[in-house]
C-alpha positions in Angstrom: -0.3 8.1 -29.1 -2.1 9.0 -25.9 0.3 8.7 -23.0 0.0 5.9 -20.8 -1.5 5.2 -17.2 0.0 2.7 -14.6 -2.8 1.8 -12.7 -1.3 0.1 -9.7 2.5 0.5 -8.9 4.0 0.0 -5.5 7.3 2.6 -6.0 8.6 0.7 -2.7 9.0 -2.4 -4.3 11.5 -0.5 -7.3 14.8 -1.8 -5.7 13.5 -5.5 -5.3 13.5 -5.9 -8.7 15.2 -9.1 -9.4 15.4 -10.9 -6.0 13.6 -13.1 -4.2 12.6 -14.6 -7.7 10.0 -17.6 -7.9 8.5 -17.3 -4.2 4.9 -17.2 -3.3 3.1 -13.4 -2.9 3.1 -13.7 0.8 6.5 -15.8 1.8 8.0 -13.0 -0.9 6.0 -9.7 1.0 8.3 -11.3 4.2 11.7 -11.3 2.4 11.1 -8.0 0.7 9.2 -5.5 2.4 11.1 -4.4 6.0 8.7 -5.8 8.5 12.0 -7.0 10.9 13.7 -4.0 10.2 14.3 -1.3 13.3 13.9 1.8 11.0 12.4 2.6 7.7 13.9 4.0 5.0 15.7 7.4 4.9 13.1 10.4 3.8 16.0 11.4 1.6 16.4 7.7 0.0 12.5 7.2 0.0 12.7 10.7 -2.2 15.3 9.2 -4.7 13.2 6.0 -4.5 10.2 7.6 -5.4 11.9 9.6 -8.2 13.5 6.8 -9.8 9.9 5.3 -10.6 9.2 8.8 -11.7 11.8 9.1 -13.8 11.4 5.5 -15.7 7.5 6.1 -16.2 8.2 8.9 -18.0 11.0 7.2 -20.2 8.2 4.7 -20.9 5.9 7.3 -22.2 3.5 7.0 -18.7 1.7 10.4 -18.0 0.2 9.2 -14.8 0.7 6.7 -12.3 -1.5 5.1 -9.4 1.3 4.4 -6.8 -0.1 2.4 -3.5 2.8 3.2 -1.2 3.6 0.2 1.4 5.9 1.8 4.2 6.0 -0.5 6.7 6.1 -0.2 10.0 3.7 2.3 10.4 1.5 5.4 8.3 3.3 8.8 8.5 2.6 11.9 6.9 5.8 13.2 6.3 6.9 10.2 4.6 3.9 10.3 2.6 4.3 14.0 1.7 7.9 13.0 0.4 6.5 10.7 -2.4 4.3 13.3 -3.2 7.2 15.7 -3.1 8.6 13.7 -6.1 6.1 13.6 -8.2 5.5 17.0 -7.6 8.9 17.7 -9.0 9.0 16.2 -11.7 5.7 17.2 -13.3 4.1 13.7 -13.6 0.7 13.0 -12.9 -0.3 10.9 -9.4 -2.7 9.0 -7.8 -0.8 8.2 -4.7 -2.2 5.9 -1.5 -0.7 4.4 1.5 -1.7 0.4 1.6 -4.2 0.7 4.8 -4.2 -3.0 7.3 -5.1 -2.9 10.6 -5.3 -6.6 10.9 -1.9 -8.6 12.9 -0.2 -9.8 9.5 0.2 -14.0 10.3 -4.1 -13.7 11.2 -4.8 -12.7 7.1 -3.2 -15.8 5.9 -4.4 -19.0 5.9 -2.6 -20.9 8.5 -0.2 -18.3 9.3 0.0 -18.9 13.2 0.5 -23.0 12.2 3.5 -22.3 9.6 5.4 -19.6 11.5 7.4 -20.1 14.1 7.5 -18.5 17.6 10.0 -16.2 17.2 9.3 -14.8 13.8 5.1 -14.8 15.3 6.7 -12.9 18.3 8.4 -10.0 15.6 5.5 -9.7 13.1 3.0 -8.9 15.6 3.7 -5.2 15.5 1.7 -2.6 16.7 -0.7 -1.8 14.2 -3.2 1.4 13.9 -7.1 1.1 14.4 -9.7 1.8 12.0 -10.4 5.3 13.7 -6.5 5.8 13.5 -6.4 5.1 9.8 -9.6 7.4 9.2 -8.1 10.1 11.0 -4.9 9.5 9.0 -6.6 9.7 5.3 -8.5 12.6 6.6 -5.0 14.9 7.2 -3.8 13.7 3.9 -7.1 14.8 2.4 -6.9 17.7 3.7 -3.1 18.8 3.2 -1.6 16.7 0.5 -4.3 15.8 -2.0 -5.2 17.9 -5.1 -1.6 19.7 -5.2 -0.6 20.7 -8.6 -3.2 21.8 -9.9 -4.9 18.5 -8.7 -2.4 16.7 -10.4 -1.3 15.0 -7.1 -4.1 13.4 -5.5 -4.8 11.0 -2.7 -6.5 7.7 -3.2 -7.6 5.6 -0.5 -6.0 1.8 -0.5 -7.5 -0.9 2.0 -4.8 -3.3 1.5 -7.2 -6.2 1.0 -10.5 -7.4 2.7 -8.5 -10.2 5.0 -6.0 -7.6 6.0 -8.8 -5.0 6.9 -11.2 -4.9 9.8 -14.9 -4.5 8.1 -15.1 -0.8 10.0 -11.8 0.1 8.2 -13.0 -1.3 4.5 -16.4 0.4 4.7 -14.6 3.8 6.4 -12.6 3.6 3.1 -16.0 3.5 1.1 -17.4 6.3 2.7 -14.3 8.6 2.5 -14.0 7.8 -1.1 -17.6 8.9 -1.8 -17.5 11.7 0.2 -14.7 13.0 -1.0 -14.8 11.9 -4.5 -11.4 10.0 -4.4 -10.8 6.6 -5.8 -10.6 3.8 -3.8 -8.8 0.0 -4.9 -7.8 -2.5 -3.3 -6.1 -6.1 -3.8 -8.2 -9.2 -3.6 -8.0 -12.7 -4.6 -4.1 -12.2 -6.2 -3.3 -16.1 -5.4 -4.3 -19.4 -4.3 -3.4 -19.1 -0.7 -6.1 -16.3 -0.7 -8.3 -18.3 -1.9 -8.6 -20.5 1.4 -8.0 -17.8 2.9 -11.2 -16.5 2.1 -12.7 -19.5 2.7 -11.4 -19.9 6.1 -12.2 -16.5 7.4 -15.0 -15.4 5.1 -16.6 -18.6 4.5 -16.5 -17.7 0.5 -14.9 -16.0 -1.6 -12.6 -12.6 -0.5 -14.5 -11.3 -4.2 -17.7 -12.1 -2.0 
């Protein structure tokens, strides 16, 4: 049979497995993902991370993968080029992006500032990178980390989602992807809560 693609991994979220079961996407992206934490990740644990997905795709017959890499607290190339690193050695074929918001994370949900409080408001609000940051960022991954391999390791470009993106970042990510002739995806309308969401930023629908 024809080996298999995994179209949209997040290799960050491979030692979660298992915990925080049964809580809404975005009370569970606050338990899971190290938005309170002082430091990231180790580049030598984010390597093993990484490698662990590797490894289990390719038990499970996958040939490729799309990974969108979430690395809070902020974008940086050397942690990027570490997942790529990974891949790289272990022959497996990548798509790999870095999950791009530049929106304060309690504004993209619906009723965020309401539900939260001021404390935990006071720790999320972390500085976050501007649209001409993030453009500047994808540009030096273009142009140092993408097609390695052979082109087996490529780039794609990931606005997170179009209530965690400023319109200049989402349609920066259109252009790059065209002019470059990288994919581009995103996430968008995943649960319920987006779906007022969408209504209370948008008007309409976050598909819209």
């Amino acid at each position: 049979m024809p080996g298999l693609v995994n179209a949209h991994p997040h290799s960050s979220e491979m030692p979660f497995r298992g915990r925080y079961e049964r809580l809404v996407l975005e009370t569970w992206l606050n338990q899971a993902y190290l938005f309170f934490a002082a430091e990231p990740v180790s580049l030598r644990l984010l390597y093993l991370r990484t490698m662990l997905v590797a490894i289990e795709s390719v038990r499970n017959g996958e040939t490729m993968i799309s990974d969108d890499l979430f690395d809070p607290p902020r974008h940086d190339f050397e942690r990027l080029g570490t997942v790529f690193q990974a891949y790289g050695d272990i022959g497996l074929r990548a798509n790999v992006s870095f999950g791009l918001m530049n929106l304060p994370y309690l504004d993209t949900l619906a009723f965020g500032r309401e539900v939260e409080p001021p404390e935990v408001q006071a720790r999320l609000d972390f500085p976050l990178m501007t649209a001409a940051a993030c453009v500047r960022y994808c540009d030096e991954v273009l142009r140092h980390l993408h097609g390695q391999h052979g082109r087996r390791l490529c780039f794609m470009l990931a606005p997170s989602g179009p209530q965690r993106c400023s319109p200049d970042l989402v349609l920066a990510c259109r252009d790059m992807s065209q002019a470059h002739g990288v994919p581009c995806h995103t996430h968008v309308l995943e649960i319920r809560v987006q779906d007022v969401t969408g209504e209370l930023l948008f008007g309409g629908s976050l598909v819209r």
